[in-house]
C-alpha positions as CSV (number, residue, x, y, z in Angstrom):
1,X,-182.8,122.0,-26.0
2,X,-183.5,118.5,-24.6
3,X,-184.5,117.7,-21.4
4,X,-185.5,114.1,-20.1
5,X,-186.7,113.1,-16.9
6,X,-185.0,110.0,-16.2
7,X,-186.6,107.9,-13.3
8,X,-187.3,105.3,-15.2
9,X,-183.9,104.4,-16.2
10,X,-182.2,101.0,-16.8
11,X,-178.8,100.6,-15.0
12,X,-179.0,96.6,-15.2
13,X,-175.8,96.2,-17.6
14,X,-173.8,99.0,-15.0
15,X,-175.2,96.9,-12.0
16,X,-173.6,93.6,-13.9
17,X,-170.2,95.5,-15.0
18,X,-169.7,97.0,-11.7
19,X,-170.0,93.2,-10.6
20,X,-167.1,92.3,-12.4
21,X,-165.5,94.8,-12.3
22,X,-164.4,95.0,-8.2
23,X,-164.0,91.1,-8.2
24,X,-160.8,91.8,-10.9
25,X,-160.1,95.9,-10.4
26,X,-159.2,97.3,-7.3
27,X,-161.9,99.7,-6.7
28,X,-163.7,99.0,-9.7
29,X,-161.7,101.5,-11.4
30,X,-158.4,102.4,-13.0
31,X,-158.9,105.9,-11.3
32,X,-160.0,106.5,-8.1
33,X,-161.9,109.8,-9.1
34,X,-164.0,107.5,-11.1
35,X,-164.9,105.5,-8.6
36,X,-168.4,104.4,-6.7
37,X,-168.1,106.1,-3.9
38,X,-167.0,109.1,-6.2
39,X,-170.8,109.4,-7.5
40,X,-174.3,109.0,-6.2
41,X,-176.0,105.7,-6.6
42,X,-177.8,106.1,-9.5
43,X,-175.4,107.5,-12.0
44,X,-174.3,105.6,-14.7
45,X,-171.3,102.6,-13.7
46,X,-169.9,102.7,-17.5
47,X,-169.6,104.9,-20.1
48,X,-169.6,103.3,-22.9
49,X,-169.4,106.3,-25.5
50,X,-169.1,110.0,-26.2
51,X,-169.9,112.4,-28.9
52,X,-169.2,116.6,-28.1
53,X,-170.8,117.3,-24.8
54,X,-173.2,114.4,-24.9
55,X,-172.1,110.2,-23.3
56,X,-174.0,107.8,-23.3
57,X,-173.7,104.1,-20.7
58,X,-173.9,100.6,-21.3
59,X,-177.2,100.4,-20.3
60,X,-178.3,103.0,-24.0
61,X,-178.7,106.0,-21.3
62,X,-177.7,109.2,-23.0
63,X,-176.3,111.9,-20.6
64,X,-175.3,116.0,-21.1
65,X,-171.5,115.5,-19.3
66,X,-170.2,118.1,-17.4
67,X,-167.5,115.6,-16.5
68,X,-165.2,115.7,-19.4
69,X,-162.8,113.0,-18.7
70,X,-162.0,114.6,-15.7
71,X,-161.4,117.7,-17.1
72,X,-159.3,116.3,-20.0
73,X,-161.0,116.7,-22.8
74,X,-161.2,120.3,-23.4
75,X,-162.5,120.5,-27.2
76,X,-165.2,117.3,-26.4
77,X,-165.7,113.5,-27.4
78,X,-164.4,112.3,-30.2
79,X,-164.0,115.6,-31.5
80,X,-163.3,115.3,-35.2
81,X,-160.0,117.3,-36.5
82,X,-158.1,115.4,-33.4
83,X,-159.6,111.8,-33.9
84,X,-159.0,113.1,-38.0
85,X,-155.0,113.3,-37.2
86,X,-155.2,110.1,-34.8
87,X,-155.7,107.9,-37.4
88,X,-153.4,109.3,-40.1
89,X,-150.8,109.1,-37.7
90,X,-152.1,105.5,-37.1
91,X,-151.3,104.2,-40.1
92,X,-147.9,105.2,-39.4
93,X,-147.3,102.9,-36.8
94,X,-147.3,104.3,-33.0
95,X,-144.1,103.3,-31.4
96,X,-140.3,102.7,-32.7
97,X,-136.9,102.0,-31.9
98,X,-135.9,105.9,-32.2
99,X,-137.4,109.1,-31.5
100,X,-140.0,110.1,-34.6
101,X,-140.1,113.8,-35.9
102,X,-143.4,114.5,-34.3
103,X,-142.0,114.4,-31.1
104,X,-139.7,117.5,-32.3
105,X,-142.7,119.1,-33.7
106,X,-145.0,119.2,-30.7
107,X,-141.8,119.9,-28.6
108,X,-141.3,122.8,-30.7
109,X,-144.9,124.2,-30.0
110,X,-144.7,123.8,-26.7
111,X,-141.7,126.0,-26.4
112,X,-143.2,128.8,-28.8
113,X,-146.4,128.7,-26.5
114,X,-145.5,128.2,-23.0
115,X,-143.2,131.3,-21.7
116,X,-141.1,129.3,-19.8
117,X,-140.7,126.3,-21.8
118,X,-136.7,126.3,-22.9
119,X,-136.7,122.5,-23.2
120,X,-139.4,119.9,-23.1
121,X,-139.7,115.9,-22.0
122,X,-143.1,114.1,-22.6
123,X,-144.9,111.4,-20.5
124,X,-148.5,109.8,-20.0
125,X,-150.0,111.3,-17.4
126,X,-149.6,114.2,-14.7
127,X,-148.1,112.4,-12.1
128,X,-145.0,111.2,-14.4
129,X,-143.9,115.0,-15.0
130,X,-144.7,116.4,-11.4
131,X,-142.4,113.8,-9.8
132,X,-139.7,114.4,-12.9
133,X,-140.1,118.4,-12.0
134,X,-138.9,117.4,-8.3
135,X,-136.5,115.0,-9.2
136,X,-134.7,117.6,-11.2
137,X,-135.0,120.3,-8.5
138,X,-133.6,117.8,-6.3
139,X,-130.1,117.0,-8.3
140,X,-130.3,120.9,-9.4
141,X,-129.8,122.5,-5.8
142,X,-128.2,119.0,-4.2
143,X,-131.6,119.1,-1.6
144,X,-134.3,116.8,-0.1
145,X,-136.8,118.8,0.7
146,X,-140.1,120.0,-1.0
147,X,-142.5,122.6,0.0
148,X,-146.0,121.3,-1.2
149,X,-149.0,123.4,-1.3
150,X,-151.4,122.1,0.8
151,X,-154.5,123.9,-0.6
152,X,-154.1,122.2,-3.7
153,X,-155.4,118.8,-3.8
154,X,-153.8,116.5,-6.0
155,X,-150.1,116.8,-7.0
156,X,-148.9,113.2,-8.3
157,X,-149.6,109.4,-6.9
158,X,-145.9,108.8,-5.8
159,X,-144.4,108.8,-1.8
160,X,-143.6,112.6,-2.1
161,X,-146.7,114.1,-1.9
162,X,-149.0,110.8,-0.8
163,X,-147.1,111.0,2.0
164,X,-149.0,114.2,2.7
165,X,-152.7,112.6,2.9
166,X,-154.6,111.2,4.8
167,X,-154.2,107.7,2.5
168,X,-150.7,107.5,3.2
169,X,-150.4,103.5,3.9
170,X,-147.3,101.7,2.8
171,X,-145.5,105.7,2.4
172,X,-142.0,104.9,4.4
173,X,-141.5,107.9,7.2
174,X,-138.6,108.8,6.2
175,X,-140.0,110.1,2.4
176,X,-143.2,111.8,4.7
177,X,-140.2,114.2,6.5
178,X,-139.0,115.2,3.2
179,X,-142.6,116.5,2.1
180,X,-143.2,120.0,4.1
181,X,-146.6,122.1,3.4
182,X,-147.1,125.6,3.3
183,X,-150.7,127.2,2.0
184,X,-152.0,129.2,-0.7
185,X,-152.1,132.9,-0.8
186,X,-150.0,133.0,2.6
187,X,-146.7,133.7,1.8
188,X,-145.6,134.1,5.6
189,X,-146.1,129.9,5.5
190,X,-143.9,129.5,2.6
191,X,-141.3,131.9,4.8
192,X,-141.1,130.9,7.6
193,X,-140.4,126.7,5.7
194,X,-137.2,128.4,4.5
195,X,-136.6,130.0,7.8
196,X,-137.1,126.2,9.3
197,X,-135.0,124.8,6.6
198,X,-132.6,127.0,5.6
199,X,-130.6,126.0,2.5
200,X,-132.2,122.7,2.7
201,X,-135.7,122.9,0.7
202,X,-135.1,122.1,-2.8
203,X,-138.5,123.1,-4.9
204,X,-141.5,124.6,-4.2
205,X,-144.2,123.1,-5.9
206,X,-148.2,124.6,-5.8
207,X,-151.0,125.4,-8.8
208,X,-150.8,129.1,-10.2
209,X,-154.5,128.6,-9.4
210,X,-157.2,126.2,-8.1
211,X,-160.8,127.2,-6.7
212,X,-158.8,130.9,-5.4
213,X,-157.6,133.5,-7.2
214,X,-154.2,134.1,-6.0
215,X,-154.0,137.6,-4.5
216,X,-151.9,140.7,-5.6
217,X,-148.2,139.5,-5.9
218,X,-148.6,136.3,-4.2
219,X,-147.0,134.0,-7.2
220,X,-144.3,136.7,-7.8
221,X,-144.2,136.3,-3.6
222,X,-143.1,132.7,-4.5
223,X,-141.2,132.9,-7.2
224,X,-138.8,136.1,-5.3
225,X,-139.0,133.5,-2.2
226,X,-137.6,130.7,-4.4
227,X,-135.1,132.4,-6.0
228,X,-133.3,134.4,-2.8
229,X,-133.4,131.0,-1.1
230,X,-132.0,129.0,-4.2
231,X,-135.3,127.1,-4.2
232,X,-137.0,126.0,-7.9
233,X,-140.5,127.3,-8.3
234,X,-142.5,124.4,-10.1
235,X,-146.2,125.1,-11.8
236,X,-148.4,122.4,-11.7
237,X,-150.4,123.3,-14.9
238,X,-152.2,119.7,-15.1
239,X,-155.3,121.5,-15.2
240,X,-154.9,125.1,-15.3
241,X,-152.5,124.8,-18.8
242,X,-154.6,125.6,-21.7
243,X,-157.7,126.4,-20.0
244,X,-156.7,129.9,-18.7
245,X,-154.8,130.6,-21.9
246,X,-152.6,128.8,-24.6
247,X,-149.9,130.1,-22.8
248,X,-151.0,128.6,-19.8
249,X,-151.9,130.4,-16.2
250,X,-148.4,131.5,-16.1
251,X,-148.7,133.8,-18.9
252,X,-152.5,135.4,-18.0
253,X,-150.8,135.8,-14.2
254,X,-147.5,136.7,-15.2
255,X,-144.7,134.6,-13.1
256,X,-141.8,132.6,-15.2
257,X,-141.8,128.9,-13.1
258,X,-138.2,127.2,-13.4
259,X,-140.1,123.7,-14.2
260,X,-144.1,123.5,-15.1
261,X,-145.8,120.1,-15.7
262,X,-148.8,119.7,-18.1
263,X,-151.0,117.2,-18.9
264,X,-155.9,116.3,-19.0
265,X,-156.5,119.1,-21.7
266,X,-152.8,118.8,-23.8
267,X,-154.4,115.9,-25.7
268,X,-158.2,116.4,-25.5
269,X,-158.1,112.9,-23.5
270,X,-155.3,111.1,-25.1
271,X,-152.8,110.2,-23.4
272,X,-149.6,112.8,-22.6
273,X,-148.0,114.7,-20.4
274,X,-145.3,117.3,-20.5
275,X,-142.5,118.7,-17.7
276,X,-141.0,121.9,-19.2
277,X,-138.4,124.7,-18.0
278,X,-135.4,125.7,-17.8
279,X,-132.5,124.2,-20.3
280,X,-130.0,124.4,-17.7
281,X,-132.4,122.2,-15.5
282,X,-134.0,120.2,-17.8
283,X,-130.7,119.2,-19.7
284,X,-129.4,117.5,-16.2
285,X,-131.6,114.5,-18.0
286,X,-129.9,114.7,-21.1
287,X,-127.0,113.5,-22.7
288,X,-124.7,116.8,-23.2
289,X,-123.4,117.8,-19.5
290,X,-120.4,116.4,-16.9
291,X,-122.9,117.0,-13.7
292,X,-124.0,113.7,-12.7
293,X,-127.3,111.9,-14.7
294,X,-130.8,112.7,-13.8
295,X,-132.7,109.3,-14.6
296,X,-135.4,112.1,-16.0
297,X,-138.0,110.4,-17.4
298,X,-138.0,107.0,-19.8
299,X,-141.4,105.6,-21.1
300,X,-141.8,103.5,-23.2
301,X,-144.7,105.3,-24.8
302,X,-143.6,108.4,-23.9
303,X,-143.5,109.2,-27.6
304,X,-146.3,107.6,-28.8
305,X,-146.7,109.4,-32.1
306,X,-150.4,109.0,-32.1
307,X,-151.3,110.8,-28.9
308,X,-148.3,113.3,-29.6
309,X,-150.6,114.0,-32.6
310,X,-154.0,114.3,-31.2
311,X,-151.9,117.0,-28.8
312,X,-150.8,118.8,-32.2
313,X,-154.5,118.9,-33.0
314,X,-155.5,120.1,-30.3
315,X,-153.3,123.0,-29.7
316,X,-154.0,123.8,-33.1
317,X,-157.8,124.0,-32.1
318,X,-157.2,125.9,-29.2
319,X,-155.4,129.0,-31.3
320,X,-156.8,128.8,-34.3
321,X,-160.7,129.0,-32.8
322,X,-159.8,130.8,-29.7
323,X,-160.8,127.9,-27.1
324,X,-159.9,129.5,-23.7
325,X,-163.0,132.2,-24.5
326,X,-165.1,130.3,-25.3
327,X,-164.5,128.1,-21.9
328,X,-164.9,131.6,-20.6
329,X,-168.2,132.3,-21.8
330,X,-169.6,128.8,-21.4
331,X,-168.5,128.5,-17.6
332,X,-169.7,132.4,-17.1
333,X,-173.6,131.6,-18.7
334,X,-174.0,128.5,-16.1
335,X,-172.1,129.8,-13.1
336,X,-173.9,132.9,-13.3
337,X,-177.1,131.3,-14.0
338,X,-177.1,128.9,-11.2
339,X,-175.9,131.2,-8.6
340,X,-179.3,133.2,-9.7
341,X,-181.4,130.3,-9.2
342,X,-179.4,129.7,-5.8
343,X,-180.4,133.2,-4.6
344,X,-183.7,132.9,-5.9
345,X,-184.3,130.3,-3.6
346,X,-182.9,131.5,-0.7
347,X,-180.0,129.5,-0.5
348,X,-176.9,131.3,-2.4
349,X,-174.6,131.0,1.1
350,X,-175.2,127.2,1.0
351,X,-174.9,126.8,-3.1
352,X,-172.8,128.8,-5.2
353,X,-169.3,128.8,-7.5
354,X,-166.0,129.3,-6.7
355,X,-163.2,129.6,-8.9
356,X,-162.4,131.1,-12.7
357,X,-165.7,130.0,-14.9
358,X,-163.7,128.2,-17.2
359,X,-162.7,125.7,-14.8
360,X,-165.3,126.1,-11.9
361,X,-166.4,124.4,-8.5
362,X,-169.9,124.5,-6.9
363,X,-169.5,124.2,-2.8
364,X,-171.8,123.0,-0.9
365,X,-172.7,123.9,2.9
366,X,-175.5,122.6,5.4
367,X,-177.3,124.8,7.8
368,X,-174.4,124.8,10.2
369,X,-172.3,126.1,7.4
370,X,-170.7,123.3,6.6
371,X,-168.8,122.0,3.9
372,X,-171.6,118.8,2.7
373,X,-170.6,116.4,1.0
374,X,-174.5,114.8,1.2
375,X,-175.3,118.3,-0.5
376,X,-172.6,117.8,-3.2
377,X,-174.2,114.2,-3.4
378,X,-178.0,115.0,-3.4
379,X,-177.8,118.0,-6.3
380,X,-175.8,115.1,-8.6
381,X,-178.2,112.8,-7.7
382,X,-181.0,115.2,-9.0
383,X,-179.4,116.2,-11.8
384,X,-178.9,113.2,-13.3
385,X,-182.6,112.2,-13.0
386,X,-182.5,115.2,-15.3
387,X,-179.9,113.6,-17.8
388,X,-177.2,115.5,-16.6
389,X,-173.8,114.4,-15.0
390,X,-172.8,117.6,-13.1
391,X,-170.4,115.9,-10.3
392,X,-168.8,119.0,-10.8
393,X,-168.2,121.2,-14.0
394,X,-165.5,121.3,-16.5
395,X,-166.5,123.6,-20.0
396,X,-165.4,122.6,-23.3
397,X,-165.4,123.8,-26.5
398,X,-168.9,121.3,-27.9
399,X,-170.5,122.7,-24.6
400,X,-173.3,125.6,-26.1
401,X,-175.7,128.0,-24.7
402,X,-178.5,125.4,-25.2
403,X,-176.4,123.3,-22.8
404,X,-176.2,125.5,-20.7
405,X,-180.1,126.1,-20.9
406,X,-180.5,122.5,-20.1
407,X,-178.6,122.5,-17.3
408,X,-180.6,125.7,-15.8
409,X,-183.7,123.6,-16.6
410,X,-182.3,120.5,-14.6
411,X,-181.0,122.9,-11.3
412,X,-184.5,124.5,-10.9
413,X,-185.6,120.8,-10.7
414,X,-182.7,119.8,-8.2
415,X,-182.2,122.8,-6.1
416,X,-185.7,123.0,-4.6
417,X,-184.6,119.3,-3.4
418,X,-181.4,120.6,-2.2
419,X,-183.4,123.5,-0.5
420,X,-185.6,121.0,1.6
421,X,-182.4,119.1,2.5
422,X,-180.7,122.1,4.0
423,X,-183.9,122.5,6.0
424,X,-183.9,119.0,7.6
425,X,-181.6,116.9,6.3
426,X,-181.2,114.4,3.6
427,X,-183.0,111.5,4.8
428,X,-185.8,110.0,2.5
429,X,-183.7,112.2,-0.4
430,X,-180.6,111.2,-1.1
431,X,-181.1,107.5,-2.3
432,X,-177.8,106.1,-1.6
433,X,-174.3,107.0,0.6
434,X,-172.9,110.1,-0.1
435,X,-169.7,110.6,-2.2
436,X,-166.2,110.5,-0.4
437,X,-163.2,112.1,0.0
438,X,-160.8,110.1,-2.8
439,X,-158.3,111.2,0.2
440,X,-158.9,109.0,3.1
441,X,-157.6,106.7,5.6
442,X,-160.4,104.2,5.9
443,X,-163.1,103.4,3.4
């Protein structure tokens, strides 16, 4: 186990990046969940490289990353047998004129692993498939509307569900009516949207699972909803896929989607995305019907062979060593540890985990009982002093029970900080502004 205390850290290289950076990137950033105001003031601006569960910034700072590309790389950095098929596939060439068999291969694996998988289109990132799920539930039942779940909080960057935020600016009205919200585990919301809009909604779309565990029946709930009101029930597995089970959370819960979207952990950080479902659906973007032509999806680099290969690799990975257990066990050993230090201190009700351990969430709540964002920002403050980014927690495969360890040994250090902050506040602790909502109308 290693454990450094890091006050004396040089950020001067991140200080001169970050610089640079806003004068030429909106934000500073290409995502806005990697942004400044995402993180407390003294993590790391840039990261310049990775190796298993371990970064390390511009500035020669190395770092135990809970992080994991935003939950994309499930196995970890530069993890060998994927980086090992990258660059065969490399010297290749990446992109062509016509299809290239990989893309038949991986297409083919998708359909033996995912239950409802009939047919299969690939793309670069998450929100490319979600919007390609609605647009085909849109043409499929001839409707406009889509039911959103609103407890899930992040479905795709484009007008349909932006429209829904708080950061809607430049979103026309007219796409905002279209968008309709019902929430999680309350199927009487999702009811009475049909009842509203009879014959008229054309998709629901929600995640099998975020931070709650849906309750007894409630995704069968939707799907019988969906189905007696001629609605398409659409998965958003961006996040869930893979991590609760090769098969995806539709398999370990047991509910058959019409269309499911995947993407973060399919490539373990390279870039690809899939939309998957139904062949009578799906094949309203191909070439072999009279309906009239879904414009689907067309990317230019939708099969680029080399990330279509990392995601052979790491499916490979994930059956062959039995991945999603291993999250299990991982996530279990530090959400059950730190909720022990929590209520050792006193302060379990204000700092504890939600959600599955292989994917978890810590929540944070002042004295008023609260959700505190200043919380969330002081214990990531304190853990990095530590070494260790823990903006929030995402298990992979290179994580280990000395990780874990380490971790433990950094939150008895931060949460006796976090303690005296809950008694009187944050001033004089927390060294900089707290982190933000990415979802916001004003900065």
């Amino acid at each position: 186990m290693r454990l450094t205390t890091r006050t004396a850290r040089s950020l001067s290289r991140s200080a001169e990046l970050r610089e640079k950076a806003h004068r030429l990137i909106p934000a500073g950033a290409h995502t806005y969940s990697k942004g400044d105001d995402q993180f407390p003031a003294n993590a790391p601006g840039f990261i310049e490289r990775g190796r298993g569960s371990r970064v390390w910034d511009v500035d020669g700072n190395e770092y135990l990353d809970w992080g994991m590309g935003l939950r994309s790389v499930i196995l970890g950095h530069a993890y060998q047998a994927v980086l090992d098929a990258v660059r065969a596939e490399l010297d290749r060439g990446s992109n062509f004129v016509r299809p290239s068999p990989i893309e038949v291969k991986l297409a083919e694996r998708l359909a033996t692993l995912i239950p409802s998988a009939e047919m299969v289109k690939f793309a670069k990132n998450g929100s490319d498939v979600t919007t390609a799920a609605v647009r085909l539930a849109r043409a499929a039942t001839g409707r406009d509307y889509v039911a959103i779940c609103a407890d899930n909080p992040f479905f795709s960057i484009d007008d349909w569900f932006i429209g829904t935020t708080p950061a809607d600016s430049g979103i026309p009205e007219a796409f905002k009516r279209l968008s309709l919200t019902f929430r999680y585990n309350d199927l009487a919301t999702l009811s009475r949207l049909f009842d509203a809009y009879p014959g008229q909604i054309a998709a629901v779309i929600l995640e099998p699972m975020n931070f709650v565990a849906p309750r007894g029946g409630f995704l069968q709930g939707v799907r019988k909803l969906c189905t007696s009101n001629g609605a398409l029930m659409i998965l958003d597995e961006i996040i869930t896929g893979f991590r609760f089970g090769v098969g995806g959370a539709q398999a370990r819960f047991g509910v058959t989607p019409d269309l499911s979207t995947f993407g973060k952990s399919l490539g373990n950080g390279f870039s690809i995305s899939a939309v998957v479902g139904r062949r009578d659906v799906m094949e309203l973007g191909g070439l072999h019907h009279s309906k009239p032509r879904v414009f689907l999806l067309s990317t230019t680099n939708g099969g680029e062979t080399h990330s279509i290969a990392a995601s052979i690799a790491t499916l490979t990975e994930l059956e062959s060593k039995d991945v999603p257990s291993h999250l299990d066990r991982i996530g279990r050993a530090l959400t059950q540890g730190v909720d022990s230090l929590a209520s050792e201190l006193g302060i379990h009700e204000h700092v504890h985990f939600i959600g599955e351990p292989c994917s978890p969430h810590m929540m944070f709540f002042d004295k008023d009982g609260q959700s505190s964002n200043e919380l969330r920002t002081l214990f990531a403050q304190e853990m990095i002093e530590a070494g260790v980014l823990a903006g929030y927690f995402a298990p992979s495969f290179s994580h280990s029970a000395g990780d874990v360890d380490e971790t433990l040994s950094a939150a008895r250090r931060a949460l006796p900080i976090v303690r005296e902050a809950i008694d009187r506040g944050v001033a004089g602790l927390l060294r900089g502004p707290a982190v933000k909502p990415v979802f916001r109308r004003f900065n």
